[in-house]
C-alpha positions in Angstrom: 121.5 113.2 125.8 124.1 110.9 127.4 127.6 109.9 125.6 126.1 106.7 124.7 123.5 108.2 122.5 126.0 110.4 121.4 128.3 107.7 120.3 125.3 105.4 118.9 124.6 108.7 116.7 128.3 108.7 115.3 128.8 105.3 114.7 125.5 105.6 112.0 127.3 108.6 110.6 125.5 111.7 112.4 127.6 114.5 113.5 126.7 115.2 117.3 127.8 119.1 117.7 126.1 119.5 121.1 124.7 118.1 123.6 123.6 117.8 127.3 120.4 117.1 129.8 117.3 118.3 129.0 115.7 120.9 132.0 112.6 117.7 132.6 112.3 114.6 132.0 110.4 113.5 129.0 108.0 110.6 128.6 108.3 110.8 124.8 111.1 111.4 122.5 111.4 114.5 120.2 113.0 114.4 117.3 112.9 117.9 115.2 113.7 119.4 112.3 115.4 122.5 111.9 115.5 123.1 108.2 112.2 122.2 106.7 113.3 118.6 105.3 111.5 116.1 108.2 113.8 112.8 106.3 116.7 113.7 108.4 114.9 113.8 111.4 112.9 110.4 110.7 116.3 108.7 110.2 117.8 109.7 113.4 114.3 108.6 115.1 115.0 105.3 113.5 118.0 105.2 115.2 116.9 105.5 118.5 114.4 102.9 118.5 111.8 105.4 120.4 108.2 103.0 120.9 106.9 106.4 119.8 108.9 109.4 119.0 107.3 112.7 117.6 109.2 114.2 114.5 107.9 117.5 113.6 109.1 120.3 112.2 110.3 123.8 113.9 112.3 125.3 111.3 115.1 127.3 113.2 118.1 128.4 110.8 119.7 130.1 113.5 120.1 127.2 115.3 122.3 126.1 113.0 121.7 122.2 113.3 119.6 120.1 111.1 118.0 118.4 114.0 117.2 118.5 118.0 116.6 115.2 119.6 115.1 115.4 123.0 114.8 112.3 124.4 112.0 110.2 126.1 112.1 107.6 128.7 110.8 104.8 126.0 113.8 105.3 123.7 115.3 102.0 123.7 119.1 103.4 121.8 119.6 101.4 119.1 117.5 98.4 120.2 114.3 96.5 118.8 112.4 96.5 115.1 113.1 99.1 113.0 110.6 101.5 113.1 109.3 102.5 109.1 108.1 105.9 108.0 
């Protein structure tokens, strides 16, 4: 994730406590939940404007983080329709 997506994140209010490059390139963007409620991750997908994210679940408490975003080559950061879920 790059400091723009970072600071797009912030500015709607989500606390960014990590991040960094991803070991490949990904066609699609990932957005996953850690704790079992998938809301929090379809909000931060809405943010990113992905054409087609995949939110999922992967609960991981020991992460410690209520979601992972890995993300795709289509995500267009903050730009285009609103995507509804």
């Amino acid at each position: 994730m790059t400091p723009r997506v970072v600071q797009l994140l912030r500015d709607k209010g989500f606390d960014v406590v990590k991040y960094g490059p991803f070991k490949t390139r990904q066609q699609r963007t990932l957005v996953i939940d850690r704790l079992g409620h998938l809301r929090p991750a379809e909000a931060v997908a809405d943010v990113l404007r992905a054409s087609n994210p995949e939110v999922l679940s992967r609960v991981d408490p020991a992460l410690q983080v209520d979601v992972s975003v890995i993300l795709g080559n289509e995500a267009t950061l903050g730009e285009g329709p609103k995507k509804r879920w």
